[in-house]
Structures are given as C-alpha cells and as structure tokens.
C-alpha positions as CSV (number, residue, x, y, z in Angstrom):
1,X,2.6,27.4,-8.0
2,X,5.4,28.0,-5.6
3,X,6.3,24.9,-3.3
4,X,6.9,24.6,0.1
5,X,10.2,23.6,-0.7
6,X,11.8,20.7,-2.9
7,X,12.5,17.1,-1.8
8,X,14.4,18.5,1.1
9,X,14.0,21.8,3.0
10,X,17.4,22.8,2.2
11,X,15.9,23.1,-1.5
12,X,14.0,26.5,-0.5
13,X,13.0,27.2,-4.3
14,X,10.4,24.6,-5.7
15,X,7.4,25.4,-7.9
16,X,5.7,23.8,-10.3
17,X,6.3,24.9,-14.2
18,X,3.5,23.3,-16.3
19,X,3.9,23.4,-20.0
20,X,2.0,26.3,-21.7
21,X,-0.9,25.3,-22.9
22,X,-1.4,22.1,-21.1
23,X,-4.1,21.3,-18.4
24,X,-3.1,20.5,-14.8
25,X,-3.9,17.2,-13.4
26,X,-4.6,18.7,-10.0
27,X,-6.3,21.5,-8.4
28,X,-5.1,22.7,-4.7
29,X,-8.0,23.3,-2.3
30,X,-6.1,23.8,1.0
31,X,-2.3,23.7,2.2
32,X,0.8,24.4,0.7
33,X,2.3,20.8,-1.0
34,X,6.3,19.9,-1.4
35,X,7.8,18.2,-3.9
36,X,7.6,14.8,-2.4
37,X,3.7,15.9,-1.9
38,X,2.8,16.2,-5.2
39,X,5.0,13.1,-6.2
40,X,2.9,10.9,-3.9
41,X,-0.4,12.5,-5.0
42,X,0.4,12.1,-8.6
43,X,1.7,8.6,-8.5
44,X,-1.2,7.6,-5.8
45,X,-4.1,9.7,-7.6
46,X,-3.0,7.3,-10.7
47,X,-3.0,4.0,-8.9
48,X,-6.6,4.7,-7.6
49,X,-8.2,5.8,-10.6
50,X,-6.7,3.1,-13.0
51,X,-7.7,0.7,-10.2
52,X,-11.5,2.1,-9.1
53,X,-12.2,1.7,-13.1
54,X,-10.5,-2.1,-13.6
55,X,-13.2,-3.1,-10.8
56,X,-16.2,-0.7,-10.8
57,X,-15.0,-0.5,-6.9
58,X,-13.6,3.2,-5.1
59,X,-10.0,2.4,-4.0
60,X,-7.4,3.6,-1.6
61,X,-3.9,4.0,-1.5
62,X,-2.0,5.2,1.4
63,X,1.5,6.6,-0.3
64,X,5.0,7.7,1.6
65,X,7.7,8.6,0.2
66,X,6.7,7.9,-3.7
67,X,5.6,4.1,-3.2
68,X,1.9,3.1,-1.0
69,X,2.3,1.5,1.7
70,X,-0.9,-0.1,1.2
71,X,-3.8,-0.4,-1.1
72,X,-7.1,-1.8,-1.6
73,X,-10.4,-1.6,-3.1
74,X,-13.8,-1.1,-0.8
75,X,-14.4,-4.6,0.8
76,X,-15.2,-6.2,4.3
77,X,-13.4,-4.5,7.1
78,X,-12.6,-6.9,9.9
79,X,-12.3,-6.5,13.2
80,X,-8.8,-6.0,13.6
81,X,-8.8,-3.7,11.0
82,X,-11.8,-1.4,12.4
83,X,-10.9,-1.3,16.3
84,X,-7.8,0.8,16.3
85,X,-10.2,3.7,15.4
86,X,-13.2,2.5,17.5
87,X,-15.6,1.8,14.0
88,X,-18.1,-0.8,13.4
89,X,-16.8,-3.4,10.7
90,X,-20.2,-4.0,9.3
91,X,-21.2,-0.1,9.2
92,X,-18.0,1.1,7.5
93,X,-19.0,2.4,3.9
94,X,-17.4,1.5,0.8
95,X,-14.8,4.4,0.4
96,X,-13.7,4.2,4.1
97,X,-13.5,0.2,3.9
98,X,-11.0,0.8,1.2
99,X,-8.8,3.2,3.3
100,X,-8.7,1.4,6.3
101,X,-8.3,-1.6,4.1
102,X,-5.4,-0.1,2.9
103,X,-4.0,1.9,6.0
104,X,-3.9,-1.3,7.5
105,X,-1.2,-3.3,5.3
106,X,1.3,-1.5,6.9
107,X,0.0,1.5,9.5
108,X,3.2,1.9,11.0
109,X,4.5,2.9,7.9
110,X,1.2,4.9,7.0
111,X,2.0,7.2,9.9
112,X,1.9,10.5,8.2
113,X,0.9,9.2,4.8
114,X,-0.6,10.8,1.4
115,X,-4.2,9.4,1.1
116,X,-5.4,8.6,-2.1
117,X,-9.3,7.6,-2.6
118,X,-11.2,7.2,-6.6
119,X,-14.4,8.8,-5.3
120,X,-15.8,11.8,-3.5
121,X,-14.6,11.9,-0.3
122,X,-18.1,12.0,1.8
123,X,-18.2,12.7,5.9
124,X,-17.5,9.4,7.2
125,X,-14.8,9.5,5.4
126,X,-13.5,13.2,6.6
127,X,-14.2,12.2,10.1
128,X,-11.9,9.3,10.4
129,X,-8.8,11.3,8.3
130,X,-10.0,14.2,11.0
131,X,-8.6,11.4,14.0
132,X,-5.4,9.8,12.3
133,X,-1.7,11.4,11.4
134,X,-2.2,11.9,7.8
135,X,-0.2,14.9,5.9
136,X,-2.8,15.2,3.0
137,X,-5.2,14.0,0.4
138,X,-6.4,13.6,-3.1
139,X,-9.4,13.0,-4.6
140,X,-11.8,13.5,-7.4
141,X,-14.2,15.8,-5.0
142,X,-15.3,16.6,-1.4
143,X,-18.9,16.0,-0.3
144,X,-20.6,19.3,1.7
145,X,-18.7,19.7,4.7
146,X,-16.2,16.8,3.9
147,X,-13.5,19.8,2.8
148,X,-14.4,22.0,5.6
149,X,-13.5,19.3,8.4
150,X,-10.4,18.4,6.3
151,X,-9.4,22.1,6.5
152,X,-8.7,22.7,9.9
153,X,-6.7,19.5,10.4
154,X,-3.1,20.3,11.0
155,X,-4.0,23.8,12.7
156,X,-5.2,24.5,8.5
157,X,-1.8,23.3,6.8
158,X,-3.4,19.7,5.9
159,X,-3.1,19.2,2.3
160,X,-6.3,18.9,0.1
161,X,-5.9,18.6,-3.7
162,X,-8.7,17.9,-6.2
163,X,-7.7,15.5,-9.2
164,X,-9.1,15.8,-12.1
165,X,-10.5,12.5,-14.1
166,X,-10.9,13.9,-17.3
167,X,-7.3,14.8,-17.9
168,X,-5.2,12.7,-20.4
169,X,-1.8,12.6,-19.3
170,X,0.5,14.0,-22.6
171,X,2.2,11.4,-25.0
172,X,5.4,12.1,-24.1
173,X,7.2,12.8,-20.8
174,X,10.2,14.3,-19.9
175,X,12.5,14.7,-16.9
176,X,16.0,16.5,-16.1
177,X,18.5,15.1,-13.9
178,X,22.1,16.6,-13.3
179,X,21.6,18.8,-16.9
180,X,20.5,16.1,-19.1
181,X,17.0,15.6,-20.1
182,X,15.0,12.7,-20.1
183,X,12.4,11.6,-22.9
184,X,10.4,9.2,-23.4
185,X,6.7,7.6,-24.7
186,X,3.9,7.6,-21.5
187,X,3.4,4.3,-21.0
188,X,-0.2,3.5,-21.6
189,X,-0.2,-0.3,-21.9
190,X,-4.0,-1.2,-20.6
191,X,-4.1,-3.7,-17.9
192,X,-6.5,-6.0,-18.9
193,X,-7.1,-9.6,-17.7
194,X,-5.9,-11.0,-20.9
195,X,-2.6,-10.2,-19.4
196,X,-3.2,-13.6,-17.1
197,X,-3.9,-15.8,-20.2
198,X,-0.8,-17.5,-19.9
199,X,-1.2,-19.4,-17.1
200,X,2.0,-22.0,-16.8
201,X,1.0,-24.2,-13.9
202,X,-2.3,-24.6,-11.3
203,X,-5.5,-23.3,-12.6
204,X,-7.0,-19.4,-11.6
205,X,-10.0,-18.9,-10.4
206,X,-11.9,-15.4,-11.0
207,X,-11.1,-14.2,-7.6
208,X,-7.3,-15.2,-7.9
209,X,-7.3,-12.9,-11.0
210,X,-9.0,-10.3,-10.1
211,X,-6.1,-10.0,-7.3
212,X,-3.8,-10.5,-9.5
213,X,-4.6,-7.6,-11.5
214,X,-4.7,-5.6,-8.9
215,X,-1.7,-6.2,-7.7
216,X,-0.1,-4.9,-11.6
217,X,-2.0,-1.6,-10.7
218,X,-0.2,-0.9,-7.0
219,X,3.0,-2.2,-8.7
220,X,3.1,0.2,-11.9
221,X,3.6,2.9,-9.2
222,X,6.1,1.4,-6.5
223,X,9.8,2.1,-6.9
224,X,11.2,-0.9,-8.1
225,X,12.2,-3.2,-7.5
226,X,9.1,-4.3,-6.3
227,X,6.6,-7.3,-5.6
228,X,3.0,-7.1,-3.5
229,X,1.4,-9.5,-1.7
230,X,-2.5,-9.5,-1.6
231,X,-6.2,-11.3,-0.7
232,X,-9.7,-10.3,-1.2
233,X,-8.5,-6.9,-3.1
234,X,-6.1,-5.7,-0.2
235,X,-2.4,-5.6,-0.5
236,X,-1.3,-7.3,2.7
237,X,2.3,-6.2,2.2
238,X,4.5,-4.5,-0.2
239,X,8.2,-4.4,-0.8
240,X,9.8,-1.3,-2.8
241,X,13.4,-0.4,-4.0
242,X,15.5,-3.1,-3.3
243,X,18.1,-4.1,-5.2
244,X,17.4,-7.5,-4.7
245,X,14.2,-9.0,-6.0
246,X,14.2,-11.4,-3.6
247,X,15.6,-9.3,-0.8
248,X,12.2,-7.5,-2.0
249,X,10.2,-10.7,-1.4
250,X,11.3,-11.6,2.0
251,X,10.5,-7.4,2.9
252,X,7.1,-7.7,1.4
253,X,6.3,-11.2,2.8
254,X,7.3,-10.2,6.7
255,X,4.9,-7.6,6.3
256,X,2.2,-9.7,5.5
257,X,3.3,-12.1,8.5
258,X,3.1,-9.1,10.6
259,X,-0.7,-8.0,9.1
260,X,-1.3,-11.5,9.5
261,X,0.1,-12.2,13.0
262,X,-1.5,-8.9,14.2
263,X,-5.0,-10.8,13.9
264,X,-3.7,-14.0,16.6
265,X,-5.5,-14.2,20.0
266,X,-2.5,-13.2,22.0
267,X,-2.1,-10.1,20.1
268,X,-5.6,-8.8,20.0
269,X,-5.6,-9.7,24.0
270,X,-3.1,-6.8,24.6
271,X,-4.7,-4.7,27.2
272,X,-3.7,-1.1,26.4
273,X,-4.3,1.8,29.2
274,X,-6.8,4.1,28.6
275,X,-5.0,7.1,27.0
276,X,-2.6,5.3,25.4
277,X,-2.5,6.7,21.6
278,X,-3.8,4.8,18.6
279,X,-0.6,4.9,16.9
280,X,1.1,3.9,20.3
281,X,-0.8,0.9,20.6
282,X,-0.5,-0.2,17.3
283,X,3.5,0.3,17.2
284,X,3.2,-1.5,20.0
285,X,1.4,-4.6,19.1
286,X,4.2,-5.0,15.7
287,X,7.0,-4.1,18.3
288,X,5.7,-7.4,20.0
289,X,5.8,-9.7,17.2
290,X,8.7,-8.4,15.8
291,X,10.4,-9.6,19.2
292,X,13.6,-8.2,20.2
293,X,12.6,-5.5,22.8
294,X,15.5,-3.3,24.1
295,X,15.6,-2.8,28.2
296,X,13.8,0.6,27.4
297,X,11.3,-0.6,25.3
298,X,10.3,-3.5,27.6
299,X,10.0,-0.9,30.2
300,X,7.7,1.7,28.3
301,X,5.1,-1.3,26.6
302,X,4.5,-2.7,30.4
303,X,3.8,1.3,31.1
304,X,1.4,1.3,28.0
305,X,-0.2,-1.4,29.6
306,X,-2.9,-2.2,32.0
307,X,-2.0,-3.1,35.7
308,X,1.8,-1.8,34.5
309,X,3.3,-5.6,35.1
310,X,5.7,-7.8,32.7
311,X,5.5,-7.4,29.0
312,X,3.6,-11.1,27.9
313,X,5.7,-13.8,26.6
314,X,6.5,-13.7,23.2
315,X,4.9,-15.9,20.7
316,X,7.1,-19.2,20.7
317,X,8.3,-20.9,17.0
318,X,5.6,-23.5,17.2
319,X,2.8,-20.7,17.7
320,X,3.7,-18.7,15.6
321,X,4.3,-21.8,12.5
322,X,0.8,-22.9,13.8
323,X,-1.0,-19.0,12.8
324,X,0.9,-18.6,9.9
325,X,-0.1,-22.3,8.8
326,X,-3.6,-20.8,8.7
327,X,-3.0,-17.6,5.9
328,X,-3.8,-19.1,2.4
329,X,-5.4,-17.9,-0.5
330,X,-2.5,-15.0,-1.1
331,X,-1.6,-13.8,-4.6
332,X,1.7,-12.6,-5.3
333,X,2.6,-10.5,-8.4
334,X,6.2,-9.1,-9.3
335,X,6.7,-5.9,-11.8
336,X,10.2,-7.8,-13.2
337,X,10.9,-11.2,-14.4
338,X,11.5,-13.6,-10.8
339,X,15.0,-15.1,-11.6
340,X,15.6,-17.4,-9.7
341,X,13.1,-20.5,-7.6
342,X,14.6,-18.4,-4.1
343,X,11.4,-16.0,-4.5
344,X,8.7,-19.1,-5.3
345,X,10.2,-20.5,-2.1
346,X,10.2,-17.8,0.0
347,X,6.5,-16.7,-1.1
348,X,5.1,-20.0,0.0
349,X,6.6,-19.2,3.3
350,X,3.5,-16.5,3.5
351,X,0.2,-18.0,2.5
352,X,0.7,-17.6,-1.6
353,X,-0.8,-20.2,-3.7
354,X,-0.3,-17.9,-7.2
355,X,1.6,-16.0,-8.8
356,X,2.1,-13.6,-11.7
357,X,5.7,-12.4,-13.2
358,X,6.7,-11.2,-16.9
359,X,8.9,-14.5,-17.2
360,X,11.8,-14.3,-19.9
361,X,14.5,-15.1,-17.2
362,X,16.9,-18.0,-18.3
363,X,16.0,-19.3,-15.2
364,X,12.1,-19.5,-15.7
365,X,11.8,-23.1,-16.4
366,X,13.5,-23.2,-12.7
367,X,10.5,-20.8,-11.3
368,X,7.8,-23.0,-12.9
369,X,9.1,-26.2,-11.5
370,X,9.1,-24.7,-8.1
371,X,5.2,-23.2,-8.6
372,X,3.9,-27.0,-9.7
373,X,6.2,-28.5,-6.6
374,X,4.4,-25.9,-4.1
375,X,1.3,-26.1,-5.8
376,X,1.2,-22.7,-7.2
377,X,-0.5,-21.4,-9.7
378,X,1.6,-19.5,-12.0
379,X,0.8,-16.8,-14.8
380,X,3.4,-15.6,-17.0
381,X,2.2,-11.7,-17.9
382,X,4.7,-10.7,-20.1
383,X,4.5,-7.0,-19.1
384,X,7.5,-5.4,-16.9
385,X,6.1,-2.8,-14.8
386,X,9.5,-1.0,-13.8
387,X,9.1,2.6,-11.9
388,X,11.3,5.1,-11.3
C-alpha cells in the first residue's frame, strides 16, 4: 500500500512493505493513511483491544501524534462531558460513553485525533464522529450504514481502517533507523491484576485496581516517559515524552486540574453566542482557567460571548484550592520506576490517593515514606512499561 506520504510531506515516498507471508493487522475501508496514521491506529487499535478484554467493557482511545490523549472504557457520561455536543448523559450508549469519556481528558488536544474504539462502531456512534474534527478511525467493524456516514466526512478523505482481532502480532520485531536495524522479542508480558499484589502502603480496593490496571494499558502505548492520571475507568490526564518524570507528572496532573476545573459553576456558566463553534467554546473555557489572556484574546472570548461585554473574573487562589480540594479518589500509575518523593508530592496536589510504579529506584524507600505520610496507597508492579 502506497502512503500518503511519510511522517512529513516532504517524505513523498511511504508505503507499507509487509513481510511475505505474514497477515496484516489492518484492512483500509476508506481514505488514504500517512505514516503517522497508521502509527496511531496501530498503537491505539492495541490499547483498546488489550483493554476492552482486561474488563469485558468496549474502550476508546483518542491518539495524536503516537501517544492518546485520552482513554476510557464505556461508563457514566456526565454532564459536562455530554453538552459540548448537545447529547443526553443518560442515553449515551456504551461505545460512545467511552469516546466521549475519552475525548474529553484532553479535547483540545483531541482536535484532529485518531479514534480508536474495541467494538463495532454502530450509528450513534458514526453520527457524533460525523459532527467533531477527527482525521480517522479504527475499529473491529462498522454497523449498516455506520461506514457509509463515516465515508463522506472530510469531503470522502476521512480515514476508515478495519482491525483485525484475530491477528497475533509476530515474535519478533524489527525496526531500521539511520541503516542499522533494530531487533528485538514482542513484548507479550500479560497485564494481570497479580501485577498489584505488592501493595507497600494503604490498602486497594477493587475499584482502585481495576484503575490501576488500566492505567498499565494506556501507558504501554504512550511515548515515554510517561505517567496517567485516572477515576472510574477514564484517564483524566496524561503526560508523554518528557525527559523528566516528574516534569511528566506536573504535565499530566495540570491536565487533570483543567478536566477537573472545567466541571466548577463559573465555568459551566459561560454564556457562549449562538454560532460560536464547539471546538471554540471549549478552547475557550481552558483558555479561561489557564488565565493569562493576551489583549487579543481578551478581545475575541468577550466576542464569543453573549451580550459581547468584559471577559468574567478569573477564578481567584482560594476558589480554585477550594474545587480542587473536592477531586479525590484519582489513581496514578507510572510506566518507569518514580525516583524521587517530588512526583508522590506533586500527585497529591491532584486528587491521587494511589499509586502504582515498578519500584527498584535507590530512592524507593524515599517514595513509600511519602505515599504513608499522604495517605496513599502504594503498589509496587515490578513491570517497566517503556515505549518508543
């Protein structure tokens, strides 16, 4: 298969060269992928899958750029989540509770995503992809119709690959960079729950687990380093590719202040004209939190909104240590050892009361005393979940 071009258009020749013999893990329905395309599809198809069959649950990702900017299995849809797109939070069904679930970690960054879902895509599903920016999608199947309304999104350029769930990746895989080639064993390590035997401080409940476990899957495909923050079986925020693991958790925990501040009074209370555009207003609502307006800025959000006055006040320190008092209950999960307390610290900042990391740093007597001092519960996995 000839690409559309490699990872950047000034790489005109791309195509796909599949070993003889071998069985391809995807099937292309509609569109014409890039490199970066099929990168996101393969590492997003993966998450899904490995996740929909940990939990018996269909699950999202929503990829860009070779990590997801969210995830999340099929659960309650609240109603912050569901009225950006003008749904009903208790009539959303399963697979499109797990998208918007996921689209909503981070939708900023979801603009112009790679969808990802573990079951058939059916039509309620195709309908709301049919009204957001989205470049493409894979799945195991399309529902009657479902492909049809997918197909003429993007003027019929919107990417539509079929995955296949029987195929066994090979044992071995390879890659070339700059003339040398790369080998090594697939790594097939099952992620069970008797990774969270080892539980160092606090006690885990079932739920706490089962969010933990999760959070292994979305990690195993997010450039490190990386770490996840997540409740109730939705990443809240992740944090990909920095060189600094806590750098990483500061990232990953201001996004889940801003999913989290995103649900205060004051923020939902933003009257938007009519007209203004999804995307606008929900750009708008994080340019708010995140403070900081420019003279132009300020000028277009009181244009975006109703009666065209002054941009409201910003939330003030004490309002917004009050809301952010409230978030609780968040699990946390690294894909290297945490070496030094600096992360513990800063992940209490954001709601987390548990943790789990491989451990093996010198310094991971240091990380357990801060867990018991803030109460967390901490869960030493043994298992580094580096990707690259």
């Amino acid at each position: 298969m000839d690409l559309r071009y490699g990872i950047n258009p000034q790489n005109t020749r791309a195509r796909i060269e599949p070993p003889p013999g071998t069985d391809l893990p995807l099937r292309l329905l509609n569109g014409q992928p890039s490199y970066v395309n099929l990168l996101d599809a393969l590492n997003a198809w993966q998450l899904v899958s490995e996740a929909a069959a940990l939990f018996g649950r269909p699950a999202a990702a929503s990829f860009k750029h070779v990590s997801p900017a969210g995830a999340a299995l099929a659960g309650p849809v609240d109603p912050a989540t569901a009225e950006p797109y003008a749904l009903d939070p208790a009539a959303v069904g399963p697979l499109t509770s797990a998208y918007l679930r996921a689209r909503d970690a981070d939708p900023k960054s979801s603009y112009g995503d790679l969808v990802a879902v573990s079951h058939e895509v059916d039509a309620e599903l195709a309908d709301l992809l049919a009204r957001v920016v989205s470049d493409g999608i894979v799945a195991p199947g399309y529902a009657p119709g479902a492909l049809n309304v997918l197909s003429r999104k993007k003027n019929g350029r919107y990417l539509v690959l079929e995955a296949d769930p029987r195929h066994t990746p090979p044992p071995v895989e390879t890659r070339e960079v700059h003339g040398l080639r790369l080998v090594q064993d697939t790594d097939t390590t099952p992620l069970t729950r008797a990774l969270l035997a080892d539980v160092r401080t606090g006690t885990l409940t079932p739920a706490t687990a089962d969010d933990l476990l999760f959070g292994l899957a979305v990690l195993r495909r997010t450039q490190s380093n990386s770490v996840c923050y997540l409740r109730d079986g939705a990443a809240l925020g992740i944090g990909a590719g920095q060189q600094s693991r806590v750098d990483c958790t500061r990232l990953a925990g201001a996004k889940t202040d801003t999913w989290w501040l995103r649900r205060h009074p004051a923020v939902r209370a933003l009257d938007f004209r009519p007209g203004i555009r999804r995307q606008d207003r929900i750009n708008w609502q994080i340019r708010y939190l995140e403070g900081d307006l420019t003279p132009d800025e300020r000028t277009r959000f009181a244009a975006a909104l109703n009666g065209g006055g002054d941009v409201p006040d910003e939330l003030g320190p004490e309002e917004r240590a009050d809301w952010a008092a409230r978030l609780d209950g968040v699990a946390f999960v690294s894909d290297g050892c945490l070496p030094f307390r600096d992360n513990v610290d800063h992940a209490r900042r954001h709601g987390v009361t548990a943790i789990a990391e491989p451990g093996g740093s010198v310094r991971s007597a240091e990380v357990e005393t801060a867990c018991a001092e803030h109460g967390i519960t901490l869960v030493r996995t043994g298992l580094r979940l580096f990707h690259h």
